[in-house]
C-alpha positions in Angstrom: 80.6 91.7 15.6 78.8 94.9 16.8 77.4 95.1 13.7 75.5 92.2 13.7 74.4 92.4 17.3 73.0 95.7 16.8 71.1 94.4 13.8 69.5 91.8 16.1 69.1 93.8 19.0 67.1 96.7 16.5 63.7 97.1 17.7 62.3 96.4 13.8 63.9 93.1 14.2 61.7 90.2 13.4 64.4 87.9 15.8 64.5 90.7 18.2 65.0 89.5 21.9 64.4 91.9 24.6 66.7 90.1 27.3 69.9 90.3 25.2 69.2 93.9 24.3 68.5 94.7 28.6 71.6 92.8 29.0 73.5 95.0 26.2 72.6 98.0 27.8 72.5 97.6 31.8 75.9 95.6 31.1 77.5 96.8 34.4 76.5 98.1 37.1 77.4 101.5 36.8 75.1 101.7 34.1 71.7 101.2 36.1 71.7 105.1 36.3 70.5 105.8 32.5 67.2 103.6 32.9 65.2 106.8 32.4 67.1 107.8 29.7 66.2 104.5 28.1 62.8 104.4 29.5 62.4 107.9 27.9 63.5 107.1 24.4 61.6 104.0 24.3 58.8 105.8 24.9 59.1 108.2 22.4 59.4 105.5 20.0 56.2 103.9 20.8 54.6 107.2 20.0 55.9 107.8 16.8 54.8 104.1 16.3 51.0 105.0 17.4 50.9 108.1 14.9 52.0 106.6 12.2 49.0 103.8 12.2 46.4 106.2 13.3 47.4 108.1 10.1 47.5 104.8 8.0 43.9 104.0 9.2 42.7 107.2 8.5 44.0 107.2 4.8 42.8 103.6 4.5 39.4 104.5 5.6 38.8 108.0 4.1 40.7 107.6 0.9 39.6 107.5 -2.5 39.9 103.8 -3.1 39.2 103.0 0.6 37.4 99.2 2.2 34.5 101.1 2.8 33.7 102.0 -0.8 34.0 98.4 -2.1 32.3 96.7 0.6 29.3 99.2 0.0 29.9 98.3 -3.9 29.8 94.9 -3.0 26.7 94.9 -1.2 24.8 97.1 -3.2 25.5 94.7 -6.5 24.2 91.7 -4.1 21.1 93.2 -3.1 20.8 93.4 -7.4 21.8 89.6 -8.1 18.8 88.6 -5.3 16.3 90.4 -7.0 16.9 89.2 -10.4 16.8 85.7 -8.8 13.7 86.1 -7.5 12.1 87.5 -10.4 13.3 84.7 -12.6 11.8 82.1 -9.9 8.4 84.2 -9.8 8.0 83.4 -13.6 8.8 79.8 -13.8 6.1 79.1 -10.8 3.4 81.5 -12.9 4.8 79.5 -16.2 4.0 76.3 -14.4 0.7 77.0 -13.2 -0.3 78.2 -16.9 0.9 74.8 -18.1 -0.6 73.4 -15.5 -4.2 75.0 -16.9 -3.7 74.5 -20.0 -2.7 70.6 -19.5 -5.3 69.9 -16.6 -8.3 69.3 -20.1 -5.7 66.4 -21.3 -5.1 64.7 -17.7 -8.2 64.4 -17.4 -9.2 63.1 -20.9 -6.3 60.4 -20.0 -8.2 59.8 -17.1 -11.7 58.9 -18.6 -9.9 57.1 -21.4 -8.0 54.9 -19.3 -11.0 54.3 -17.1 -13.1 53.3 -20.3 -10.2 50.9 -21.4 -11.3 49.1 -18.2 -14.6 49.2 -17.9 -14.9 47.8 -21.5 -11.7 45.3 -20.5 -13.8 44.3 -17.7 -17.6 43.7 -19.6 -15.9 42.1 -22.3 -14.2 39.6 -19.7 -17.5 39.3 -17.7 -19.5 38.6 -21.4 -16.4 36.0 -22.0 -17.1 34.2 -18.1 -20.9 34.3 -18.6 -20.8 32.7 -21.7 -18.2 30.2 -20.8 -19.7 29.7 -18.0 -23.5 29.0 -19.6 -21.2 26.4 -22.0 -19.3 24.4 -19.6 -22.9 23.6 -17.7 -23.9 22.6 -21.0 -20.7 20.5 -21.8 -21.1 19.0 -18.1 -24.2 17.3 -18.5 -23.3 15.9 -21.7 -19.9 14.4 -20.4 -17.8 16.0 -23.0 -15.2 16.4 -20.3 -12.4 17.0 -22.7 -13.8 20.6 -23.6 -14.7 20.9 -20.0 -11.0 20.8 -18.9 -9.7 23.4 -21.3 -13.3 25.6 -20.7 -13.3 25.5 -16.6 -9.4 26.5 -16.5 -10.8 29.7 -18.9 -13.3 30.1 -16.2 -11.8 29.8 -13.1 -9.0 32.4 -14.7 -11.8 34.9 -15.8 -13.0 34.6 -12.1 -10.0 35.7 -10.6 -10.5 38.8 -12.1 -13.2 39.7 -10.6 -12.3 38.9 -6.7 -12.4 42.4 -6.1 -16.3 43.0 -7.8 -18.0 40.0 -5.1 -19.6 42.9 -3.4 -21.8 43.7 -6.7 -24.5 41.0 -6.1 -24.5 40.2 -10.0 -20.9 39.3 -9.9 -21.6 37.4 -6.3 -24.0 35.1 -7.8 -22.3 34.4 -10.6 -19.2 33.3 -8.2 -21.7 31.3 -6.3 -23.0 29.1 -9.2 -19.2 29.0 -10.6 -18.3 27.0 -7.1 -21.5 24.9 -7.1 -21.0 24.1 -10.7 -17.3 23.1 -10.0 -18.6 21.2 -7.0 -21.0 19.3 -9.2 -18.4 18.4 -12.0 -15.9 17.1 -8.7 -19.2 14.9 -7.7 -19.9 13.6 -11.4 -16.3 12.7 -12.0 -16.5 10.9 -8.5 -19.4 9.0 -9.8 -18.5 8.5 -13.2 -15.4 6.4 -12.0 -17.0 4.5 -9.2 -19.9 3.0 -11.8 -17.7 2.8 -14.6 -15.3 0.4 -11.7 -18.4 -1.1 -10.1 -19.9 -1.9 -13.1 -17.1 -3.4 -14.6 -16.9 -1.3 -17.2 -13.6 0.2 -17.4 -12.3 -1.0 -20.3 -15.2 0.6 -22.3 -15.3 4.1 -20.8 -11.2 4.1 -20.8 -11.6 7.2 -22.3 -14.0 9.2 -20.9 -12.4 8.5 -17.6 -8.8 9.4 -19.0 -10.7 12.9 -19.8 -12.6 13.5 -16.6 -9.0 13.5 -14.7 -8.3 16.4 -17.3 -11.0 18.0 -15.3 -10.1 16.9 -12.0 -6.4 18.6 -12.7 -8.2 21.9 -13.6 -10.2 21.8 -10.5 -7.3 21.7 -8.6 -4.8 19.5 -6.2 -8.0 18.9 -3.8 -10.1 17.5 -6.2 -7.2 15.3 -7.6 -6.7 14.1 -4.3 -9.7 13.3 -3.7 -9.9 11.3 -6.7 -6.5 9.4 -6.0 -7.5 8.3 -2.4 -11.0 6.3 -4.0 -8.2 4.8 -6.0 -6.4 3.7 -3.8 -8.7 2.7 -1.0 -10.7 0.7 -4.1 -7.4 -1.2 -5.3 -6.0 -1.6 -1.9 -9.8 -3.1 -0.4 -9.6 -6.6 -1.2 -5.6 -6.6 0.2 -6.4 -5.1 3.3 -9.8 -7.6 3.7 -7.6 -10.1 2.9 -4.3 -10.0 5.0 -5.5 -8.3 8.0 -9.0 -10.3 8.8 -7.7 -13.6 8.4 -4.5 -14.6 10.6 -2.9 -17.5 8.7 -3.0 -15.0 5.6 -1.9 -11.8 7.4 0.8 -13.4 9.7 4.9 -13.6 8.9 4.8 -16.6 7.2 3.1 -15.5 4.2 4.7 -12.5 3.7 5.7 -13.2 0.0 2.4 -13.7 -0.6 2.0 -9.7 0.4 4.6 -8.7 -2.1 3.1 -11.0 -4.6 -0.6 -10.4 -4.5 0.6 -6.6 -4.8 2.9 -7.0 -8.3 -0.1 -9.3 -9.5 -2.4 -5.3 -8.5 0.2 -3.4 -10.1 0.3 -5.3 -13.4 -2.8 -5.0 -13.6 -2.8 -1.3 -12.7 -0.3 -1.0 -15.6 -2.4 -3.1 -18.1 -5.9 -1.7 -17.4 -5.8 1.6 -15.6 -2.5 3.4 -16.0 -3.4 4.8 -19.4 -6.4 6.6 -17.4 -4.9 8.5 -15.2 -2.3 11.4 -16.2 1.5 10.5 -15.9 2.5 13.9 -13.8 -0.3 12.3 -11.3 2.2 8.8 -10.6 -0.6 7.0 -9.4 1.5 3.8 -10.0 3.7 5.5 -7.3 1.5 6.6 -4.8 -0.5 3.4 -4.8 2.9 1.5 -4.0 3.3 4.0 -1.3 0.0 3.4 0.4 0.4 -0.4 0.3 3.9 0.3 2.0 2.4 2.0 4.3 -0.3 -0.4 5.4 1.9 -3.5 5.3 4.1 -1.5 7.7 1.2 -0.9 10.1 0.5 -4.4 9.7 4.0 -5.5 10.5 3.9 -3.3 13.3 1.1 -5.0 15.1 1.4 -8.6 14.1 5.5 -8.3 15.4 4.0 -6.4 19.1 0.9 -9.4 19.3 3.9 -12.3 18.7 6.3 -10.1 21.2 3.2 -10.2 23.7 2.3 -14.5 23.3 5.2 -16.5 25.2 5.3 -19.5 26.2 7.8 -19.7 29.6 9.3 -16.3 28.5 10.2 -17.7 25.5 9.1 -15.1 22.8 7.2 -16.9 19.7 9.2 -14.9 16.9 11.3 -17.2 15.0 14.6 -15.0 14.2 15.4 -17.1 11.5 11.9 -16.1 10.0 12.4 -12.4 11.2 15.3 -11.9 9.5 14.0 -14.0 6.4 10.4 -11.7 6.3 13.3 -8.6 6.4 15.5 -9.9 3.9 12.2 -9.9 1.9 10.8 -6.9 2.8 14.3 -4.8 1.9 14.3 -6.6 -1.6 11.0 -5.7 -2.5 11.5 -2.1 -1.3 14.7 -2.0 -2.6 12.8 -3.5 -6.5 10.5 -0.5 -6.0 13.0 2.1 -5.7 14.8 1.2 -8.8 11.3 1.2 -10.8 10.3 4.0 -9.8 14.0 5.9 -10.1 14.4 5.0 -13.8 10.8 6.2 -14.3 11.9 9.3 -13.1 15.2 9.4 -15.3 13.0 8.2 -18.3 11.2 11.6 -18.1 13.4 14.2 -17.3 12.9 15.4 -20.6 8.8 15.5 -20.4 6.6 17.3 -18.3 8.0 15.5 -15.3 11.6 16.0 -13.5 13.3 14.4 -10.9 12.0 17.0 -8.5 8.7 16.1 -8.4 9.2 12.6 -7.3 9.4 12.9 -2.6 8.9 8.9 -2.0 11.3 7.0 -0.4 10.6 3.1 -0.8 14.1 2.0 1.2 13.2 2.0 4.7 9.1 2.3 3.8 8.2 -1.4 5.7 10.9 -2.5 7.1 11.6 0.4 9.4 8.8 -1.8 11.3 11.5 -4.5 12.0 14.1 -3.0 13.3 12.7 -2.2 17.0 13.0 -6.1 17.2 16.3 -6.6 15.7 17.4 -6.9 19.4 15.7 -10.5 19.2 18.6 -11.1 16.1 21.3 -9.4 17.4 20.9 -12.1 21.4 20.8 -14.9 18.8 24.6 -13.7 17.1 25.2 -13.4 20.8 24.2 -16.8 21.3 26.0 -17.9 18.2 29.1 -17.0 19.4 28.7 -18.2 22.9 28.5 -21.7 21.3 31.5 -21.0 18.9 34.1 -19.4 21.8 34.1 -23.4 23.7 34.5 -24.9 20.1 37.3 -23.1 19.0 39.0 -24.1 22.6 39.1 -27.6 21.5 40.3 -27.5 18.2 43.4 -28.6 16.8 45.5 -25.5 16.0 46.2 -27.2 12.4 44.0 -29.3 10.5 45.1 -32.8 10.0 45.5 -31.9 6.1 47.9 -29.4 6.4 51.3 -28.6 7.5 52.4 -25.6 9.6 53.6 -22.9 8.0 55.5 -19.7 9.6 52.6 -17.2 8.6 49.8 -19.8 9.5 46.9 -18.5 11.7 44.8 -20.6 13.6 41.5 -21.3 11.5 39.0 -20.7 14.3 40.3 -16.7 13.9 40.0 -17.0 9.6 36.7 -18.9 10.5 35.5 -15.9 13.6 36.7 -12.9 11.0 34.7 -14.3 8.5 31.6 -14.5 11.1 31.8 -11.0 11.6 32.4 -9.8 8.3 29.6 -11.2 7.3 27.0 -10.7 10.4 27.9 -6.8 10.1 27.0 -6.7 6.7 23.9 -8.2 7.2 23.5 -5.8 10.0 24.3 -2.9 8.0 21.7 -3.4 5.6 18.9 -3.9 7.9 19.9 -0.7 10.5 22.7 1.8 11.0 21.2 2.7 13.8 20.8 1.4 17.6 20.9 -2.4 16.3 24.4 -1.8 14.8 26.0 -0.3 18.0 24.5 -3.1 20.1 26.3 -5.8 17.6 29.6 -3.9 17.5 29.4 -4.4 21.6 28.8 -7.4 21.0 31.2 -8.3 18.8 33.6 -6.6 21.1 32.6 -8.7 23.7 33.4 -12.0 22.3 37.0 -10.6 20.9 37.9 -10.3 24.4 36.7 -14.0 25.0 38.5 -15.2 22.3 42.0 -13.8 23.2 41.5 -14.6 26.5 39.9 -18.2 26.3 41.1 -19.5 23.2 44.6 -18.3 22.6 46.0 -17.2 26.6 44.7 -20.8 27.1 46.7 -22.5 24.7 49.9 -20.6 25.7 49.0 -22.0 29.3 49.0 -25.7 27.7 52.1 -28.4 28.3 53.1 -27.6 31.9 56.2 -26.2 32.8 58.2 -26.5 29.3 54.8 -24.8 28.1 53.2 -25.5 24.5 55.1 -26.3 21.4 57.0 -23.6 19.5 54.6 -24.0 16.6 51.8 -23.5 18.5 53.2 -20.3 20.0 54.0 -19.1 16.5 50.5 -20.0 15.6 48.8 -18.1 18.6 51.9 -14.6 17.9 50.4 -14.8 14.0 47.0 -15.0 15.2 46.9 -12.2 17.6 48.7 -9.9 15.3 46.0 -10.5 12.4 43.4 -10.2 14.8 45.3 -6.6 16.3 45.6 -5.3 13.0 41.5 -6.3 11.9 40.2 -5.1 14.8 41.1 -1.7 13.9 40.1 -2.3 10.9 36.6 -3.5 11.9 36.3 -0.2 14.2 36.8 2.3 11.3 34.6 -0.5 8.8 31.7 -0.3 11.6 32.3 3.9 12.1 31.6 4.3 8.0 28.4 2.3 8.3 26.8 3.3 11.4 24.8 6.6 12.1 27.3 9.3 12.0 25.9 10.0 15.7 26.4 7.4 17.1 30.3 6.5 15.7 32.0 7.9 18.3 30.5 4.9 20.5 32.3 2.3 18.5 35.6 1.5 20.3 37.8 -1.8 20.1 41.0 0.2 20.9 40.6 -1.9 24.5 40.4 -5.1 22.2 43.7 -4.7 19.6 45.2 -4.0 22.7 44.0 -7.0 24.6 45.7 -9.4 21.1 48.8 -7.2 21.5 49.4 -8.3 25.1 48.3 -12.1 23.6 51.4 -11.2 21.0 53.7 -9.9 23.6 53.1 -13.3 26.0 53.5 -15.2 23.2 57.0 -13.5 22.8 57.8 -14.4 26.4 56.3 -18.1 25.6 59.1 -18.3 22.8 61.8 -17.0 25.5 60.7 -19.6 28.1 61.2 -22.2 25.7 64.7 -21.4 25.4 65.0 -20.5 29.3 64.0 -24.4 29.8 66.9 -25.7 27.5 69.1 -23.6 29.4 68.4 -25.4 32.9 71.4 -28.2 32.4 73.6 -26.1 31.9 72.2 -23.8 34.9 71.9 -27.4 37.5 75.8 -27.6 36.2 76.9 -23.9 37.3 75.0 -24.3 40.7 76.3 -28.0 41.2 80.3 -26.9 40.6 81.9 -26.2 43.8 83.6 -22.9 43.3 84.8 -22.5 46.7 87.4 -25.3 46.1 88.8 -24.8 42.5 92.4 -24.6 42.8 93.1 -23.3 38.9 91.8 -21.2 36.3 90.6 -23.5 32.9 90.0 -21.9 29.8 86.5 -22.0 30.4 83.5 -23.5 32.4 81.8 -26.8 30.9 78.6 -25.1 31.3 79.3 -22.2 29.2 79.6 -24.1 26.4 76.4 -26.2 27.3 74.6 -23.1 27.7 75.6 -21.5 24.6 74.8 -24.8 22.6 71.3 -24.6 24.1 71.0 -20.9 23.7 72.2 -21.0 20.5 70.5 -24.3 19.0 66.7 -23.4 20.4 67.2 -19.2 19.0 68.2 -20.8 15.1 65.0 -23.2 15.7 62.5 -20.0 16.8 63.7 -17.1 14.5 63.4 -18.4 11.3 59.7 -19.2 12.2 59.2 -15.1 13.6 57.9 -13.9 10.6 57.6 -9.9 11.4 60.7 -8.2 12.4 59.2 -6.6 15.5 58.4 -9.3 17.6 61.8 -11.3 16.2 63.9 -8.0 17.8 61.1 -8.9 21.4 62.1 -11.6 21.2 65.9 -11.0 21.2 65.8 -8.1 23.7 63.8 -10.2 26.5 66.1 -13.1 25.7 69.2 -11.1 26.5 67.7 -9.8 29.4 66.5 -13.0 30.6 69.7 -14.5 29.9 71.5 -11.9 32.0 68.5 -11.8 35.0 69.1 -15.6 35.1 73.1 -15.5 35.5 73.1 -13.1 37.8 70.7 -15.1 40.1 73.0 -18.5 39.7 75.7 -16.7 40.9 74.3 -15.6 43.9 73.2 -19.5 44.3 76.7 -20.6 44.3 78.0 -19.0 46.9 80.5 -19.3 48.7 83.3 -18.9 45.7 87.1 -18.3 46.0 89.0 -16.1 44.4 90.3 -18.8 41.4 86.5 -19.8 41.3 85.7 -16.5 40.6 88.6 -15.5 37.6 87.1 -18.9 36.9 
């Protein structure tokens, strides 16, 4: 044990701990004299410790293989390797500069060559323009505009290469006459086509007009504008003279007459002029477009002049005729737009796609309609107004049939197939505004209908109410009507603007038949709550304060049960869905119940045998 504790406590002891070794030695109190002793030896120690490293430093420094030496060595031999580096980088710079010389004569023989290529590139293109140029003004005035086509695209390419040469005056003038000569073919074409239509004389220059649009297309989309609007304005003259100068022509009442003066135009388009004009250029399509787009303005004010003539605030548009003149319109839109769409499929394979076709026909005219489809949507108003008193005063069967359990009154088959097909008329002339205004509409007279027509006939026949069949009739009727008008919400939400869908809402109006349903429920239950008054009169008129024994049981029970029991196996069988057959058994129950309760109270007072009794 000592043995180890001195090896711990030795002063070359890497886990040496200099409070155990005072402790060791200074153990007791006795022992406090030998501190100089200790302090002494310790000491010594230390300077037999500092001698021996000052004379391992010194052999270390002053050795034969000392630090020194190397470090010396290695500096001396990296002084060497820096040198050498730099003399290696001092020859590749002089190596480069005498390549450098000695390629400077090529670079700039590369230069002058490449700079030769171009000039000689650029006179041969400017001997190529001059001379194509001196040709097409040749081929101009001799109307061989075939060879002009393919010649002025040459040009007009050789030209752009010399944007960059307009400040050399040669070049400049020749730009100048390139334009004016262009200009002069644009006004030759221009007159070429209104003699050769003037004169009547299309059919014998088919072909020299058919090539002067191959010019027109090489002058550019300006040009062939240009061109297409004469067209137009020239087919489209004796229309517009016709159908807006004279009213009786240009007024709704002849609106056929529109369409069929303009298919008469285009057949003859087709026959006599079509082969003209290029087929990328659809000149069949953009002529139908401008006549769309006329008519519409036409529309637009002939509809705002009749809006503005009335006659004691009576409007003079017939909506009859309005929606007739629409019906029309959208067919002969809707005609265009599947001509002009196979077209388009037809050459998907040629030089045309489907991507270069942008018209629209649906929508083209009769988008000038639909800011008075108001004027229809007050007469539907009006149309139901008349039906709602009507449909009061019907009989709830016709006198041709028999009732059935799932019958519903015809004036609801008769008002669902009103709707139907009013919104799909609607939906075909606008999605828009006109749409939301019928759905509230429509909304509107739902609500009259559950309350005029069917709350009205469950308030028929006095105190013992309406006939059972007609309260089955009316609980059929407002279930089909709950279940459609949800239906009609969601059919109205996928037709009308997404916008505006979330403004469609009948919820207030399927609940409006479900509380129709539910009285008719409590209709049924009063039925049987009016057999059940005999029986009731009986209880009341018994004098229970005076019954002296206890009978099997009461003469009215078994009246009221026979009642109860009789009028419930004449309703159920007619309740056709389970749900309002289990109403109609829980508000009978409770009835039944409510009802007791309040006869006893009435017969009052009652003994004790009167009430075992």
């Amino acid at each position: 044990m000592n043995i180890v504790l001195a090896e711990q406590l030795s002063l070359d002891s890497v886990e040496y701990d200099p409070i155990a070794h005072l402790n060791l030695l200074f153990s007791h109190p006795s022992t406090v004299s030998s501190v100089g002793r200790v302090s002494s030896t310790l000491q010594r120690h230390k300077d037999e410790l500092t001698k021996s490293i000052d004379s391992l430093e010194t052999a270390q420094a002053y050795g034969p293989d000392s630090s020194l030496e190397r470090m010396q060595s290695a500096q001396a031999e990296l002084a060497s390797l820096f040198q050498r580096i730099e003399s290696v980088r001092n020859r590749a710079l002089q190596t480069e500069r005498d390549i450098t010389t000695m390629t400077a004569d090529i670079k700039r023989l590369d230069g002058t060559k490449r700079n030769l290529t171009h000039s000689m590139t650029a006179l041969k293109r400017l001997q190529m323009l001059t001379t194509a140029y001196d040709q097409l003004r040749g081929l101009a005035k001799t109307r061989q505009y075939r060879e002009c086509a393919g010649l002025l695209q040459a040009v007009l390419q050789l030209m752009r290469h010399f944007n960059s040469y307009r400040s050399i005056e040669q070049i400049a003038v020749l730009s100048r006459n390139v334009s004016e000569l262009q200009r002069e073919l644009l006004e030759q074409v221009c007159e070429d086509f209104e003699l050769a239509f003037a004169k009547g004389e299309v059919a014998a220059r088919r072909g020299t007009l058919a090539e002067a649009c191959l010019v027109m297309d090489a002058l550019g989309e300006q040009a062939k504008a240009r061109l297409m609007t004469w067209y137009v304005n020239t087919e489209l003259r004796e229309y517009r003279s016709v159908f807006r100068g004279n009213d009786e022509a240009g007024n709704l009442d002849n609106i056929g007459r529109r369409y069929a003066w303009f298919r008469r135009m285009l057949q003859t388009h087709e026959s006599e002029h079509a082969a003209i004009f290029p087929a990328h250029w659809r000149v069949n399509e953009t002529l139908s477009m401008a006549f769309c787009d006329g008519t519409r303005e036409d529309f637009k004010g002939i509809l705002e002049k009749s809006m503005r003539r009335t006659d004691g605030g009576t409007n003079k548009i017939d909506v009859n005729l309005l929606l007739s003149c629409l019906q029309e319109t959208m067919d002969f839109e809707q005609s265009l737009e599947r001509r002009f769409s196979s077209e388009v499929r037809a050459s998907i394979d040629t030089l045309s796609s489907a991507d270069d076709r942008v018209s629209n026909f649906n929508g083209s005219i009769s988008v000038a309609f639909e800011p008075y489809l108001s004027l229809w949507v007050e007469s539907q108003d009006k149309t139901l107004a008349g039906m709602i008193p009507k449909y009061k005063s019907q009989p709830l069967i016709p006198p041709d049939e028999e009732f059935s359990p799932q019958a519903v009154i015809p004036s609801a088959i008769e008002l669902f197939h009103f709707y139907k097909v009013t919104l799909s008329q609607c939906a075909k002339l606008s999605t828009g505004e006109r749409l939301l205004d019928l759905a509230k509409t429509l909304a509107k007279y739902l609500d009259e209908y559950a309350q005029q027509v069917l709350f009205t006939i469950l308030q028929r026949g006095g105190p013992q109410g309406p006939p059972v069949q007609d309260i089955i009739l009316v609980l059929n009727t407002a279930d089909f009507w709950h279940t459609n008008a949800n239906q009609l919400e969601d059919n109205i939400k996928k037709r009308i603007d997404p916008e505006m869908a979330s403004k469609v809402d009948l919820s207030t109006q399927a609940d409006a038949f479900m509380g129709v349903a539910s009285a008719a429920v409590l209709a049924l239950v009063h039925k049987v709550e009016v057999d059940c008054e005999p029986a009731w009169r009986e209880m009341k008129n018994t004098n229970w304060s005076r019954m002296e024994s206890v009978s099997d049981h009461s003469s009215y029970v078994s009246e009221l049960l026979k009642n109860v029991n009789g009028k419930t196996a004449e309703i159920l069988p007619l309740v056709v869905k389970p749900q309002y057959a289990r109403a109609f058994c829980d508000h009978l129950v409770e009835n039944m119940a409510n009802s007791y309760i309040s006869n006893v109270v009435q017969c009052r007072p009652v003994c004790e045998v009167g009430a075992e009794q």
